[in-house]
N, C-alpha and C positions, 0 to 999 in steps of 0.2 A: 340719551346714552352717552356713554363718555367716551370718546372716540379714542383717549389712551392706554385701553385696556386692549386696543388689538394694535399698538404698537410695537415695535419688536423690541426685545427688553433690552437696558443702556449696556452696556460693557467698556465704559470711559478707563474703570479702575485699571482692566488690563493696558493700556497705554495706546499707541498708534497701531492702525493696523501692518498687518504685515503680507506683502505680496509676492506669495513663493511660485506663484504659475507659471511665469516662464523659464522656471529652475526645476521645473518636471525634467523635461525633456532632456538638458543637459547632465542630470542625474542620473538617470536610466541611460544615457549614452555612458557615462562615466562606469556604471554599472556593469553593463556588458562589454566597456574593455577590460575588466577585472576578471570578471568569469573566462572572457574567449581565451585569456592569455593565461589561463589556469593550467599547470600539470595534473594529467589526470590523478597522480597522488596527491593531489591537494584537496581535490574533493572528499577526502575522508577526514580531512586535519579536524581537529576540534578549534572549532569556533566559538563555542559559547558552552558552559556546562552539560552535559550531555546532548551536545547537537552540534555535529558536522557542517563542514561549509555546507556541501550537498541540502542540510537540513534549512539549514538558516535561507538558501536560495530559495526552497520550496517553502520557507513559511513567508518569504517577501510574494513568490507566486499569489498565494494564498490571499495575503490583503489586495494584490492587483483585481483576483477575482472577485475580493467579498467590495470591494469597494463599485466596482461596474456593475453586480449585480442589483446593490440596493439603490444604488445612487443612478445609474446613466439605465439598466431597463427595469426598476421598479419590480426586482423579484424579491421577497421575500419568506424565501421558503427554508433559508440556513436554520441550523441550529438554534435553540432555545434553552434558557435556564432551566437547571432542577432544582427544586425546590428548595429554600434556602440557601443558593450559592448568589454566594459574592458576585461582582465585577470582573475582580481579580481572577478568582478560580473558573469562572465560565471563560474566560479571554485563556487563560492558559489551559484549559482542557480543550477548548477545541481548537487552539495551537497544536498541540502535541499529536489529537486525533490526523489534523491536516497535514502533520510530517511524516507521523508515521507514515499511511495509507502511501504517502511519493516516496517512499524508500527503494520501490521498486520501478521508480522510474528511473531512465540514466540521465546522468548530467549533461552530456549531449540533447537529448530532447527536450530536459526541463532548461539550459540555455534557450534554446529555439522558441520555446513555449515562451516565457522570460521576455523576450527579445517581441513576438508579436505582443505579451496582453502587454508588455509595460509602454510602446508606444500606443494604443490606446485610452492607458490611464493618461499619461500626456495631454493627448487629446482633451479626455474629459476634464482636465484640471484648469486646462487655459482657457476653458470655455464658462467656467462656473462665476457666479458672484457673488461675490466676497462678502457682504452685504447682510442675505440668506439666510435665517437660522439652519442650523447643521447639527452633526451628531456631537455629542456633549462630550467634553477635553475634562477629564474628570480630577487629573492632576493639574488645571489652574481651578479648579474647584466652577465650572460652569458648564448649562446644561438647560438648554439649547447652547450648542457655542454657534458666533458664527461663523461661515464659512471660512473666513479667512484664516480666522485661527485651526479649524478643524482643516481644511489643505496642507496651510503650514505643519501641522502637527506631523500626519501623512509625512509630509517631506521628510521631515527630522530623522521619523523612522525608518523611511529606505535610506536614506545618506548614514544611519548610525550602523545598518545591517550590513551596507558594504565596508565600512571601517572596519566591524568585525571579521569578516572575510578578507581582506587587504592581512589583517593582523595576525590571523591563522596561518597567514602564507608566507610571513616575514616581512611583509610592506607596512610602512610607515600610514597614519592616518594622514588622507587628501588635505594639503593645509589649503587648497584654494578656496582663497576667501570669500569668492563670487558666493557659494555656498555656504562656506564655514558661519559665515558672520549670520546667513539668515536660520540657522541652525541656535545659534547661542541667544539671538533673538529670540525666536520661539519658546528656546528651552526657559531663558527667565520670564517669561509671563506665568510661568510656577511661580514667582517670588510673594506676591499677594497672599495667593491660598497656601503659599508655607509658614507666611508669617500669622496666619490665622486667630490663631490662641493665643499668640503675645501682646499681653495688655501694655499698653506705653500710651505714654500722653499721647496726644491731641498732636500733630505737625513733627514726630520724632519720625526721623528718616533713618533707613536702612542701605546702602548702594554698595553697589557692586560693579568693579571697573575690570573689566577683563583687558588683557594686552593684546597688541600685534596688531597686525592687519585687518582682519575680523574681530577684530575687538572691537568694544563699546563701555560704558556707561550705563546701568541699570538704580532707578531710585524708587524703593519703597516708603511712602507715607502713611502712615497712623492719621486716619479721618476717622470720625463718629462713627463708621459703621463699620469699612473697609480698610486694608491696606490697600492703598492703590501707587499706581504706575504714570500717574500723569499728570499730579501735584510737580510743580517748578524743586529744581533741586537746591538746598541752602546751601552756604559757603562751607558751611561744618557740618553732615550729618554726624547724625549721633552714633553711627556705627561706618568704618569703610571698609570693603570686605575688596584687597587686589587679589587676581589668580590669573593664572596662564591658560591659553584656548586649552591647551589638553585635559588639564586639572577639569577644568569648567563644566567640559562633555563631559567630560569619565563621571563626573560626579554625578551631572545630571541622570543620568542612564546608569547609576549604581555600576560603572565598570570601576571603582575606587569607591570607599565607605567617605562619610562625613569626617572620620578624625582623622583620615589620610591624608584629604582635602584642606583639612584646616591645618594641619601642620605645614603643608606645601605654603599656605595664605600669608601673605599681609596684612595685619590685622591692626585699626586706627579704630580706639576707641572703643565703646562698650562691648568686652568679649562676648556676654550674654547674646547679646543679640544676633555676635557673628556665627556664634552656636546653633543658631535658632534658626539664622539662613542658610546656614551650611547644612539645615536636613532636607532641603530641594531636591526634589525627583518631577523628572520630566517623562517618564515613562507611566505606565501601568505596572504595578511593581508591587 
């Protein structure tokens, strides 16, 4: 028997991993200073296209729940696809069933509520390993992902949900870097599964240098099979894509289109390509 058929499959391409575990916790506290110091007319503000802060809290509720129930007591009794839906369309229909139904919850209790499951999730997050296979990150195109990408992902999305709230209320997004940076991390392990369909030699790189504090350096290589993340970077890629942390997120998360993003850009070298990186989504979308 070949003992590498129950190995757990490589995921080198994605790059190093990334360990968001003990950024639960200070998240969900960052969280619930945002919500307690809410005016109660903020909770109607529009936060996202048809969805109130109010709503956005109750849909972060909602993965608090759907994540303890599958993962930390092995219930699996939520919702199911109908027949021929997408990813997409089953993630967002039973988004919108799970905000509506809390509409008639008050924002005082779903804070409360909030405030118990999310230090629980905490909990379960610093306890996992990393390691694991886990539920599939469909926008870095993997599946089983492991855990560690699937946590991080997790992260990204409560830290992008309370940006969104922050921003319905007139506050600036959290530039703390402690966070930010493992956010932008996350978001380019998209870069891979975006460059997917672009054919380029053999060793052509792709990078992308974000600024600031939480900034980094991201490089995509063209190998035989894959773009990957963890080929050495050349002196010259053949494309350099500069942007600023806000541009970065917004892009990722479609809070800004691609040609918005790329006019903001610094662009060194093969436009094509910077085109081709600039269509990165780090959401479900």
């Amino acid at each position: 028997m070949n003992a590498q058929l129950h190995d757990p499959p490589s995921h080198l391409w994605l790059g190093a991993p990334i360990d968001a575990r003990p950024l639960f916790a200070p998240e969900h506290a960052a969280l619930m200073g945002t919500l307690r110091g809410l005016a109660p007319t903020d909770w109607a503000k529009e936060a996202l296209p048809g969805w109130t802060v109010r709503d956005v809290a109750a849909h972060v509720l909602g993965d608090f729940y759907g994540r303890l129930a599958r993962d930390r007591d092995a219930h699996h009794e939520g919702p199911t696809f109908a027949p021929g839906e997408t990813l997409e369309s089953f993630i967002h229909r039973i988004n919108k069933d799970w905000v509506d139904a809390h509409r008639r919850v008050s924002p005082a209790a779903l804070a409360d509520t909030l405030d118990l499951i999310g230090g629980q999730i905490a909990q379960f997050f610093e306890a996992t390993d990393p390691d694991v296979p886990s539920l599939g990150v469909s926008w870095a195109g993997v599946d089983p992902a492991p855990m560690w990408l699937d946590s991080a992902r997790d992260f990204t999305e409560f830290w992008t949900h309370r940006q969104q709230i922050r921003h319905a209320v007139g506050q600036d997004t959290d530039p703390d870097p402690r966070l930010l940076s493992v956010v932008l991390d996350t978001f380019m392990r998209a870069l891979p599964h975006t460059l997917r369909k672009v054919a380029a030699p053999v060793g052509t790189q792709v990078q992308v240098r974000i600024d600031g504090p939480a900034g980094g350096t991201w490089t995509a290589t063209a190998t035989e099979d894959v773009w990957s993340l963890t080929e050495p970077a050349a002196e010259r890629p053949a494309t350099l894509i500069y942007l600023d942390a806000e541009t970065a997120w917004r892009l990722c998360t479609r809070g800004i289109q691609p040609d918005t993003a790329l006019a903001r850009a610094r662009i060194d070298g093969n436009r094509d390509l910077a085109v081709a990186a600039c269509r990165i989504v780090s959401i479900v979308y």
